[in-house]
N, C-alpha and C positions, 0 to 999 in steps of 0.2 A: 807449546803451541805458538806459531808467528801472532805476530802483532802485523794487523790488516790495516793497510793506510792509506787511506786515499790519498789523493797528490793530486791539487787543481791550482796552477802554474796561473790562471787567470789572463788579464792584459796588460800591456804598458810594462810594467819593466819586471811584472810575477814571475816569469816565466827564467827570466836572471837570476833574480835572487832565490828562487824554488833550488834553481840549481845547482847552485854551493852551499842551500842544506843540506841536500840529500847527499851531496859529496859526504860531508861531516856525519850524515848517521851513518852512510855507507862503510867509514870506517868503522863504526861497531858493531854492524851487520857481518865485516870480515872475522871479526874478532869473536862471533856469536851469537851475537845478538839476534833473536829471531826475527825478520819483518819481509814485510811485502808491500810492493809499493804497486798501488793499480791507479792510472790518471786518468783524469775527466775533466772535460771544459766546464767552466761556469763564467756567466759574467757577458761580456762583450763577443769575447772568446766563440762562445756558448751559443749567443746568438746567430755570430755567422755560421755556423754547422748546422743548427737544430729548429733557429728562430726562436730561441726562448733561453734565459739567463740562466735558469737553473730548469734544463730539461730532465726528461724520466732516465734518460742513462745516465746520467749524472747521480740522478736520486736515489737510483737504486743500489752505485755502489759506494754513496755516502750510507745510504745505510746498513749495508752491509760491514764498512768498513769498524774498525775499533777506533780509530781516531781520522781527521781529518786535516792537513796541510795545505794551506790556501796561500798563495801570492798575496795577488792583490788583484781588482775590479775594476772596470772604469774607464771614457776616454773621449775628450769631443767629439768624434765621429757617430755616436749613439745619442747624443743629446737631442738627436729634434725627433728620436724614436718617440713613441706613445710610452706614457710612463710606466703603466706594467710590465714591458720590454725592455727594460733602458737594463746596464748591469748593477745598478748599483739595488736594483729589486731582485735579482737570484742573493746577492750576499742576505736580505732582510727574509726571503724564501726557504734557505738552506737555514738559519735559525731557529725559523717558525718550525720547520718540518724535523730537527732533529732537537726540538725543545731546549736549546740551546740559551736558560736564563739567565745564567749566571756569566758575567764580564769580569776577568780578571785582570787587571791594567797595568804592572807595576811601573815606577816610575825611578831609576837608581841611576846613580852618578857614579861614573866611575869614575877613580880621584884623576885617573891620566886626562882626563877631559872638562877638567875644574873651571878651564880658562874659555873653553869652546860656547858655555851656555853665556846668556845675553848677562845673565845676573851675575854680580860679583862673587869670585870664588867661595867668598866666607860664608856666601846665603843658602849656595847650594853644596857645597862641601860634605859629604855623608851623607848626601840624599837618598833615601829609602823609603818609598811610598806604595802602598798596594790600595789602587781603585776598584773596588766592587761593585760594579754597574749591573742593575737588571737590565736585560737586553731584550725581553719579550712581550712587553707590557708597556703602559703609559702613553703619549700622545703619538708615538708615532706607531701606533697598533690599533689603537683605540678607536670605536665606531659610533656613533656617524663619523663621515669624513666626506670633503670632496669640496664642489665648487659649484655655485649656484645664483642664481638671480631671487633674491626675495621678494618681501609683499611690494615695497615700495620700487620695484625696478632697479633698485642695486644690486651692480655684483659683490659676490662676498664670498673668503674662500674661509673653512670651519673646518677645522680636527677638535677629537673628543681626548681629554687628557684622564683617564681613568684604570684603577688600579682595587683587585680584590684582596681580599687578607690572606687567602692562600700565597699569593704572587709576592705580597710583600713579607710575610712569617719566609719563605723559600729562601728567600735570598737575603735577609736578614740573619738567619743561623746560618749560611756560608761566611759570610762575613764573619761573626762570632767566630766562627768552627776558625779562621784566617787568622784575626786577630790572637788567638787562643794561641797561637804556635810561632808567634812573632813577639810584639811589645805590649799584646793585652790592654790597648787603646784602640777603641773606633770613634768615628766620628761621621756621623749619622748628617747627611745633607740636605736639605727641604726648602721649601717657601711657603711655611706654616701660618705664616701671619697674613699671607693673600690666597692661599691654593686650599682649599678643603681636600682635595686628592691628598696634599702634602702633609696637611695634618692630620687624615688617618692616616698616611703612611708613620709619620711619626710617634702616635697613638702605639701601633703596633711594635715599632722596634722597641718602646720601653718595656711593652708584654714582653718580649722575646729575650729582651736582657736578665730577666729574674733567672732564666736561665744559667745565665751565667756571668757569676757574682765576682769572676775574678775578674774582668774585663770591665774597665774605665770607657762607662757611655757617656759622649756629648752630641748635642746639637748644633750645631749654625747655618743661617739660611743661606742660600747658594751664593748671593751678590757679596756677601761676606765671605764667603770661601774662596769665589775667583781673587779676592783680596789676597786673604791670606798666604795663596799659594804663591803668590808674588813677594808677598812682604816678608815672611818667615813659614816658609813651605815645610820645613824642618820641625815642626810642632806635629804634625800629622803621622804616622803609622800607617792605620786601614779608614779608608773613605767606605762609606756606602752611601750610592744614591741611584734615585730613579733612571730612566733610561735618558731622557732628553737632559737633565742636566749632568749624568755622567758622560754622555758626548763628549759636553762642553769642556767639563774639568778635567777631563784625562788626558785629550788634547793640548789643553795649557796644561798639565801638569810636564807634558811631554817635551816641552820646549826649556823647561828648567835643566835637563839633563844635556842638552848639546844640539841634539838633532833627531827629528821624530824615527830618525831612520836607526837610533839605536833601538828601541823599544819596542820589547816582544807583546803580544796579549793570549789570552787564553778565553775559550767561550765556551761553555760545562751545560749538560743537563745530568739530570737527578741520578744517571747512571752513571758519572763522571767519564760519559763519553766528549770529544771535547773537537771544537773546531780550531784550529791554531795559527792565528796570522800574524805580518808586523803593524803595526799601527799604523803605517803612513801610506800614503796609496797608491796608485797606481804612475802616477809620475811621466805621463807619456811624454812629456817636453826632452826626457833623459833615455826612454827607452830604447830599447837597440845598440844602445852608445856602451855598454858595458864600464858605468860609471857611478850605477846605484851600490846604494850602502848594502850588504848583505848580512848585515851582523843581527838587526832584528828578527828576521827570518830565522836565522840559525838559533837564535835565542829562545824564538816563539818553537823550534823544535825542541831545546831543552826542556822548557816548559810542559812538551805532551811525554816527554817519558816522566816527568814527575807526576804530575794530574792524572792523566790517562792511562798509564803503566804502575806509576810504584815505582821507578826505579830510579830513585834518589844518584845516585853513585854514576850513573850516566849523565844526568842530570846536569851535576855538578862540573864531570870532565869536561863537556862542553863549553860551559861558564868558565870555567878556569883556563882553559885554552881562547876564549877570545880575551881575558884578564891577561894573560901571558902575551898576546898579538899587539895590545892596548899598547903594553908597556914596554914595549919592544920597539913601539912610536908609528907602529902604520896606521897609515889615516884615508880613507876614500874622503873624495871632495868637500862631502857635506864637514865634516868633523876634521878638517887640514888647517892646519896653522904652520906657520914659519918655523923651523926645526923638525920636522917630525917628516915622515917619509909616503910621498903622497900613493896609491896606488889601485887599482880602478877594480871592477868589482869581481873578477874572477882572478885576480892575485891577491887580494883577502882571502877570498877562498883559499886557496894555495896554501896561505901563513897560517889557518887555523888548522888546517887539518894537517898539515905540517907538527903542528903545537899540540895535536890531539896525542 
């Protein structure tokens, strides 16, 4: 049976980098591989077609689809929209609506790119980190919300930071389930000593750990993990944290590795259907110029044939073909140093699928 894919190219430089993934699965769609690719606007995109960032023909063949390939969103020309219009509320839309809680982030260093990250080579040197953000829940879902004049005639703007024990048990045993099949370390992130939100959530990951006994639980509170990630980022294996402060962390975790433009993500609901994008965004200052990094994109498609498919062996070929392109010294701008062979973003494409 094909594998149904949606493909939403988004704004700013999505629609680039969508391109020289589907180059790359196209190779194993030749070779076999069953799939179908059906595209749909979202985002900015989206709105100039439909007037709305995540409209109903969008919706309907996200849901249709078995998995989902997304660019990226976004772009100052939508900023003075009214905020439920703007793009970066169809990406929080398309979450909500294909239940999409679980955030898989990882954050790996490839040795060829040792010198590329700000930090010195020896800190980040075998860097291998998987962030598990819930993505459904907590302050930026959470109700009340909004902007308001109070008793005293001030203005004040309020979000609700709140989280139930289903929400947090969910995504708590994905983590686990992660950690189980890696280094059987997590580390569990909160602000338990100021947030009651935080410390039930912490309450519950210990429940959930009795679970599973092979698996080495800690804690530390977020302001000490942006630390950490800095100082000796290399102690960590599987992160899990709520949604607002996995934001934070996976983003700095991203800049350990070279350039956010490496780094794929995954976003899962309980069916392990999965939405799959690169971490870094929309980028319109580079748009059009065929100068964006493509290598996250192709990464984040490696990622839905293992999550969303099963099928490890594809997975990896892709990984292993942009490992093979690394070390072979080509570099787009973001990730270019002296020696190594600069080259723009649809002759990346070219070398990996070349390498495939």
């Amino acid at each position: 049976m094909a594998l149904n894919i949606a493909v939403l190219p988004g704004d700013g430089i999505g629609p680039e980098i969508i391109a020289q993934a589907l180059r790359v699965l196209e190779v194993l769609k030749k070779e076999g591989l069953d799939m179908t690719f059906t595209e749909a606007p979202l985002g900015g995109q989206a709105y100039d077609q439909y007037g709305h960032p995540y409209p109903e023909f969008t919706q309907d063949i996200c849901r249709k689809a078995d998995a989902v390939l997304l660019g990226a969103v976004g772009g100052p020309q939508y900023d003075t929209l009214d905020r439920p219009l703007r793009p970066e509320r169809g990406l929080l839309a398309i979450r909500k609506d294909l239940g999409l809680f679980a955030n898989l982030r990882p954050a790996v260093l490839f040795p060829e790119l040792a010198n590329a990250s700000t930090l010195k080579p020896e800190v980040v040197a075998g860097l291998d980190i998987m962030i598990v953000r819930e993505l459904t829940g907590d302050v930026y879902f959470g109700q009340p919300r909004g902007m308001r004049t109070n008793e005293q005639g001030v203005r004040e703007g309020f979000n609700t930071m709140i989280y139930s024990e289903p929400e947090v048990r969910r995504i708590a045993h994905v983590a686990f389930d992660i950690a189980m099949k890696r280094g059987k370390k997590l580390c569990s992130v909160d602000k338990a000593n100021v947030l009651e939100t935080t410390e039930f959530w912490k309450e519950i990951v210990i429940d959930v750990a009795k679970e599973y006994p092979e698996v080495e639980l800690s804690h530390m509170y977020v302001d000490n993990a942006a630390m950490q990630l800095i100082r000796n980022p290399k102690q960590f294996d599987v992160m899990v944290t709520g949604n607002i402060f996995g934001d934070i962390l996976s983003d700095e975790a991203s800049m350990l590795t070279g350039s956010i433009g490496m780094l794929a993500s995954a976003s899962l609901n309980e069916s392990k259907k999965g939405l799959y994008e690169p971490s870094h965004g929309s980028a319109p200052d580079i748009a059009g110029k065929n100068l964006a990094n493509p290598i996250a994109t192709i990464l984040s498609a490696a990622m839905m044939l293992r999550y969303s498919f099963d099928n490890e062996a594809a997975a990896t070929r892709i990984e292993n073909a942009v490992k093979k392109v690394l070390a072979a010294g080509y570099r787009t701008g973001d990730i270019y140093e002296e020696g190594t062979k600069k080259v723009s973003c649809s002759e990346m494409g070219d070398q990996i699928v070349a390498a495939m």
